[in-house]
C-alpha positions in Angstrom: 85.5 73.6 100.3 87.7 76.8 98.7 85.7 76.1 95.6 82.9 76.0 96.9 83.5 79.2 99.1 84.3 80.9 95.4 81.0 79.5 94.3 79.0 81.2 96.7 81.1 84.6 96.8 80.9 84.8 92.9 77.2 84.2 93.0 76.5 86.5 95.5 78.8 89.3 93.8 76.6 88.5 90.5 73.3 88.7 92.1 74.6 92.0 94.1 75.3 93.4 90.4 71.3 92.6 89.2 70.2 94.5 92.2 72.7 97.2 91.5 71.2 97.2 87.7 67.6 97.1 89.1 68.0 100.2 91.0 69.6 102.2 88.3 67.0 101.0 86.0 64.3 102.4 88.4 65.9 105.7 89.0 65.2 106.1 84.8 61.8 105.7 85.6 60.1 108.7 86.3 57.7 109.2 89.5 56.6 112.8 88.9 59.5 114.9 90.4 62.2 116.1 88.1 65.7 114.4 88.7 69.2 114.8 86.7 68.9 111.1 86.5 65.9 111.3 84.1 68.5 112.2 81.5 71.0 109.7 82.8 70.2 107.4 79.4 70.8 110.6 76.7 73.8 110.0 74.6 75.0 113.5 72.4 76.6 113.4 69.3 79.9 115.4 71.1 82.6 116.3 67.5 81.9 112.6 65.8 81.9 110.6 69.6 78.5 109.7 71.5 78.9 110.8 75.0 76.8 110.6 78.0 75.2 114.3 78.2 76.5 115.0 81.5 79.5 115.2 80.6 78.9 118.1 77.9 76.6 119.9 80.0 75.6 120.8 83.4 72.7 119.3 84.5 70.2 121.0 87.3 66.6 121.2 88.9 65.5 124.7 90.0 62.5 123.4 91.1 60.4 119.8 91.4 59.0 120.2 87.7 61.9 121.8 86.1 65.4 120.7 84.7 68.1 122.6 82.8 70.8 121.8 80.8 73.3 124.4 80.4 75.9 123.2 78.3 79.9 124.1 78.8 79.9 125.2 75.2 77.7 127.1 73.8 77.5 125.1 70.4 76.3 122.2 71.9 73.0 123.6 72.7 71.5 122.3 69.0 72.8 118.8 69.6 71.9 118.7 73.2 68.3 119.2 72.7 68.1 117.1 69.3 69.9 114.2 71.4 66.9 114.9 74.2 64.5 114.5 71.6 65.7 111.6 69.9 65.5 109.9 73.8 62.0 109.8 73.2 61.7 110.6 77.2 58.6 112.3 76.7 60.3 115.3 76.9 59.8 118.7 75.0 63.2 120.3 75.5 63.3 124.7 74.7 66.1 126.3 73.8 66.7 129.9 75.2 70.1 130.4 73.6 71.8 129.8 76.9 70.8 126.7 78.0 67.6 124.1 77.8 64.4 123.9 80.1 62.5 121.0 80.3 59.5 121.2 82.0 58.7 117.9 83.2 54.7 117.5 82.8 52.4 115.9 85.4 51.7 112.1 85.1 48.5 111.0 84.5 46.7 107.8 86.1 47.3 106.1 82.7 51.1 107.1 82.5 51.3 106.2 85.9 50.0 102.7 85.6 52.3 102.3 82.8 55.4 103.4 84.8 54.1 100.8 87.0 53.9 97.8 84.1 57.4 99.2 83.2 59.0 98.6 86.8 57.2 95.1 87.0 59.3 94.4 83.7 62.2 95.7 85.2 62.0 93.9 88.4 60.8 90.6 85.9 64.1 90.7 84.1 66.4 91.3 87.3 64.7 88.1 88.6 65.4 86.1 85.6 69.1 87.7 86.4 69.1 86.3 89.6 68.0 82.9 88.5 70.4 82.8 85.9 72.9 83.4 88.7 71.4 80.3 90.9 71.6 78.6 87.2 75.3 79.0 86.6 76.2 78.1 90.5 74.3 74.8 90.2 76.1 73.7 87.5 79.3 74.5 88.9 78.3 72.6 92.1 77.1 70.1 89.7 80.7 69.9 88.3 82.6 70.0 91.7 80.6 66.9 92.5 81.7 64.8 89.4 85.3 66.0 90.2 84.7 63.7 93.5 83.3 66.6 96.3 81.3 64.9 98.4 77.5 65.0 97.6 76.6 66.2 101.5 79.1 69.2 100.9 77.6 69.5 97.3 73.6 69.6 98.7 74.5 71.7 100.9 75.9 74.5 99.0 72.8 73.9 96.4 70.6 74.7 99.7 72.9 77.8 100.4 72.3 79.1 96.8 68.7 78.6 97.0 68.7 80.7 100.2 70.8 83.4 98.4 68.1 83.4 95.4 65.1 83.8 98.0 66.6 86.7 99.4 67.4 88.6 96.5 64.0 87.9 95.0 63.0 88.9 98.4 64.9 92.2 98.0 63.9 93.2 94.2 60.3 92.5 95.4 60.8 94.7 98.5 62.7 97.9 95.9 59.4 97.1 93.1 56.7 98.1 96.0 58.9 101.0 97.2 59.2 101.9 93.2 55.5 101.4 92.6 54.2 103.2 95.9 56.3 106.5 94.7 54.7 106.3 91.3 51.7 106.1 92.5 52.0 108.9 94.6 50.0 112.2 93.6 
């Protein structure tokens, strides 16, 4: 039964982790309003080491369709905005010589439809994740049950990773309408 017990906690922990993913995917994906998370993905080339860019600048939003970058040295600023650029984010970083504006332009219908194919693809892969997950637990089951756990205690654990699968497919499907509504929104 212990194994079993570890079966189920491991699976769940795994399946946690793909919805964890999911979400942090989505918040990459833009939905109009400027967010310091929009640059979340930008590496910079920081003295021969690629570092995430918040930790070489400061990163803000004055407004809902503005962000700056104002890095903590001052000659960062030229690989700061090459590093936004080669993030292909859409993005057309200016320099002012203290720090970097982005205005962050207005989607259109077709960008946001595309946003929207984009989040379907990210929710597609999380539930391949999660099936993965049910994948790997079966198989251990499966193994438990050669080892001589009986097959009652075995079917039932199958059913209670099922359950756990239809819930979390449940819950990415519940985070892609939420995702998909706020693209949507004008």
């Amino acid at each position: 039964m212990e194994d079993i017990e570890f079966i189920l906690d491991s699976t769940k922990e795994s399946m946690n982790g793909t919805i964890e993913h999911l979400e942090k995917e989505f918040l990459n994906i833009r939905a109009g309003k400027a967010t310091p998370q929009m640059l979340g993905g930008v590496f910079v080339d920081y003295y021969g080491a690629q570092t995430p860019l918040s930790q070489v600048a400061n990163i803000n939003t004055p407004d809902a369709r503005t962000i700056t970058v104002t890095p903590w040295e001052k000659p960062m600023l030229h690989p700061i905005e090459k590093a936004i650029m080669i993030a292909n984010l859409g993005f057309n970083p200016m320099n002012n010589g203290d720090n970097i504006i982005i205005n962050v332009p207005a989607l259109t219908e077709e960008r946001r439809r595309d946003l929207v194919k984009q989040a379907k693809a990210e929710a597609e892969d999380a539930k391949i994740g999660i099936r993965n997950s049910r994948k790997d637990a079966n198989s251990d089951i499966k193994k438990l049950e050669k080892d001589g756990t009986s097959e009652d205690i075995c079917k039932s654990a199958e059913d209670d990773v099922q359950k756990l699968t239809d819930t979390f497919i449940r819950k990415i499907d519940d985070h892609l309408v939420v995702k998909e509504a706020e693209i949507m929104k004008v």
